[in-house]
C-alpha positions, 0 to 999 in steps of 0.5 A, a space after each residue: 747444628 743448623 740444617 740447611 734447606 737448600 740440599 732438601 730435594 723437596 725444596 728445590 722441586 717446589 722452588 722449580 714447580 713454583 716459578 712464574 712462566 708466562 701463560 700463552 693464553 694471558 695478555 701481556 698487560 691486563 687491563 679491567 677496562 676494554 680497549 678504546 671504542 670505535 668511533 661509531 654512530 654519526 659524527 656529524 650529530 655531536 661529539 662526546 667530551 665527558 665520560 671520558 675513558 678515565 673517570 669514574 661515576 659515583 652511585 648515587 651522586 649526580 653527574 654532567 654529561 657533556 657533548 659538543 653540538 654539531 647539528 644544531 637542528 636536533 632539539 632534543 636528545 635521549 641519554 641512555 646508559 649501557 654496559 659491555 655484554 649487557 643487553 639492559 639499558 638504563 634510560 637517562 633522558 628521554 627528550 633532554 635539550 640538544 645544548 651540549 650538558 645535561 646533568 643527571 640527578 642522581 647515577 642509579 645504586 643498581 649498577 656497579 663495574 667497568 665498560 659503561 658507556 653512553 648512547 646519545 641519539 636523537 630523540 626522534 630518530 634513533 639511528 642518528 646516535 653517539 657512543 662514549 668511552 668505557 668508564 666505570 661506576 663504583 662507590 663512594 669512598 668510605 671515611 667521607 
């Protein structure tokens, strides 16, 4: 004789305790990302083209920076990279050639996670800056 669990009183108190209801303090669509940044900093310096909001920079792997040249009485340029509710920079460049790329040897092992971006200021005033979308810093794939 088969006992059926639907009339158990603990099972439908655990089906009524274990339905999802939307929590008030939640947002609607979870990102790990934050929302696109404000364009800050001097639009007339230069404009940023890589990172963009969607890539991913691999540890220790080198990558290519690239902005479009506004101002072409800038020289040189200082690259350093960022993180959201961090206080630590990691200087990339101090003095690298205002030419629109510069790549970077190797992205360092000792960051990892979301909500990196780039500041790109002028290396001899450091009020004239830019500011890249968040990205993300991972490892490589394992298996390669």
């Amino acid at each position: 004789m088969a006992v059926s669990m639907s009339n158990h009183p603990l099972y439908k108190y655990t089906l009524f305790h274990m339905k999802r209801r939307p929590s008030p303090y939640v947002a609607a669509q979870p990102t790990s990302y934050l929302e696109p940044r404000v364009v800050c900093g001097d639009s007339s310096l230069a404009k940023m083209l890589y990172p963009t909001r969607s890539c991913t920079w691999i540890r220790g792997s080198p990558v290519c920076i690239q902005w479009t040249v506004h101002d072409e009485n800038i020289l040189t340029v200082r690259i350093e990279l960022c993180q959201w509710g961090s206080n630590a920079v990691t200087l990339l460049a101090t003095h690298a050639p205002n030419t629109g790329c510069y790549v970077y040897s190797k992205v360092p092992w000792g960051v990892i996670g979301d909500n990196f971006y780039l500041r790109i200021s002028d290396s001899e005033n450091s009020n004239r800056f830019i500011t890249s979308d968040y990205f993300r810093i991972g490892n490589p794939r394992q298996g390669w």
